[in-house]
N, C-alpha and C positions, 0 to 999 in steps of 0.2 A: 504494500500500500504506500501512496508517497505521503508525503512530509503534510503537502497543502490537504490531503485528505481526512489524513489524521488528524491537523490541526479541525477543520473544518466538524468535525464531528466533534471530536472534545470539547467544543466550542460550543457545542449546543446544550451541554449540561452544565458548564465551567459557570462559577459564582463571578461575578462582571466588578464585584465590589475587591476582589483578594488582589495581593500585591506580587511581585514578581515578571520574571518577559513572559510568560504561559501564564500562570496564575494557578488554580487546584478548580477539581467539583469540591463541592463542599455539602454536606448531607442533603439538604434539598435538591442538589441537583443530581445525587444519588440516587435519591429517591426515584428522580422523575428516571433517571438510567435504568434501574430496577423494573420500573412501571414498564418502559417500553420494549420490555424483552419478556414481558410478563412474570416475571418473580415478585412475590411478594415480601416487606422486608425483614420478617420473622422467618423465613426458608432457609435451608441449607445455599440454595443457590445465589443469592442473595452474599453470603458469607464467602462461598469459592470464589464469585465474580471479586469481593474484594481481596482477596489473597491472591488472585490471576494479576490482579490487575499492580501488585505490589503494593498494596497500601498501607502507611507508618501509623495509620490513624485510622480507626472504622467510619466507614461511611466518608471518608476524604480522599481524595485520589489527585496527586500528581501527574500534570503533563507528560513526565517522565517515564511514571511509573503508568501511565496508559500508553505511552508509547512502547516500552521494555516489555508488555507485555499483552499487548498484542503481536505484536510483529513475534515474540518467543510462541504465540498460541498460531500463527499462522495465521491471523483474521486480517478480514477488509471490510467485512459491514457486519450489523446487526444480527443477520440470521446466520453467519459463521460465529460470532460470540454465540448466540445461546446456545447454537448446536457444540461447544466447545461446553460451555460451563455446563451442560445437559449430560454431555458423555464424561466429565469429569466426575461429576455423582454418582454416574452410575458404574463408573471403574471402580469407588471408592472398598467394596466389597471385598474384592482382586489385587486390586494395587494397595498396599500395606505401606508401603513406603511415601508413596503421593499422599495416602492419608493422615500417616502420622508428618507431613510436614503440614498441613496444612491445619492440623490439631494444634499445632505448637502453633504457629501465626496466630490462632486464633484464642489461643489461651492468650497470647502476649499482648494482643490487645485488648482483653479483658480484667488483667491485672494493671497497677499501678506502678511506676518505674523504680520505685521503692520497694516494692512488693517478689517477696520469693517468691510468692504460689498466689494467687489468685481469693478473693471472700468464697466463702460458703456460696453463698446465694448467686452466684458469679459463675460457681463450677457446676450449679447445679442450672442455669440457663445453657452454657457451654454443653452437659451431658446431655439435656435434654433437646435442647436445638439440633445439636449436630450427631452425637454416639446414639440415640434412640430409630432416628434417621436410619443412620447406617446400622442397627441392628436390627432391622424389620426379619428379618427369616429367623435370629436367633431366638433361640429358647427362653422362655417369659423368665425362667427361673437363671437365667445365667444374665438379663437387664437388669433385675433386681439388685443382682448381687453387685453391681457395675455403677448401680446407683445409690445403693448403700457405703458404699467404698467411696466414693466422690462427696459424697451429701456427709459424712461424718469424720471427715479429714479435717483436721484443724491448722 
């Protein structure tokens, strides 16, 4: 995809008010990114599109990091993102390695930069957002125990 294309499309979620030569989306305009690829922003997919797209901050996304990461996903327009974030989720089962990095991104924006581990109530949106997801075939009795371990960590 070229340069002006790129730009042109981040450009249509980009907050018009942030500083820098590109500027960032800023959650609103994630929002509306999320909306038009139809994810909702409590979904799994919602969370991989900001871990695809490199983001240092949930729901903000640099120029950068939309650039770094589409061009690494192969994409040129909207319907190659979802179809990319779509078969992302659904490798998650398979690919042990793409999920546990995308576990850590996702913890990491969850805790405080202070923070060893993440609050209770923090691990337990993180389990249940993303690990309940990815354990839809497993065994009710082996979630449980996945969420008792997570939910009674201090």
């Amino acid at each position: 995809m070229s340069e002006r294309k790129l730009k042109i499309w981040f450009n249509q979620y980009k907050d018009p008010d942030t500083s820098g030569d590109k500027g960032k989306i800023t959650p609103e305009g994630y929002q509306k990114l999320c909306e038009s690829l139809g994810y909702s922003m409590d979904g799994i997919e919602a969370l991989v599109l900001t871990w695809k797209l490199e983001s240092k901050d949930m729901g903000t996304i640099t120029y950068e990091g939309w650039e770094n990461g589409l061009k690494k996903m192969c994409v040129s327009d909207a319907k190659e993102l979802k179809q990319k974030i779509d078969y992302t989720v659904a490798v998650f089962s398979s690919d042990v390695a793409s999920y546990r990095s995308f576990y850590r991104s996702v913890f990491n924006f969850l805790k405080l930069e202070s923070q060893r581990t993440a609050d209770v109530e923090v691990r337990q949106l993180l389990v249940g957002g993303c690990l309940i997801e990815r354990m839809i075939h497993t065994p009710p009795y082996l979630v449980s125990c996945v969420l008792v371990f997570h939910c009674n960590r201090k």
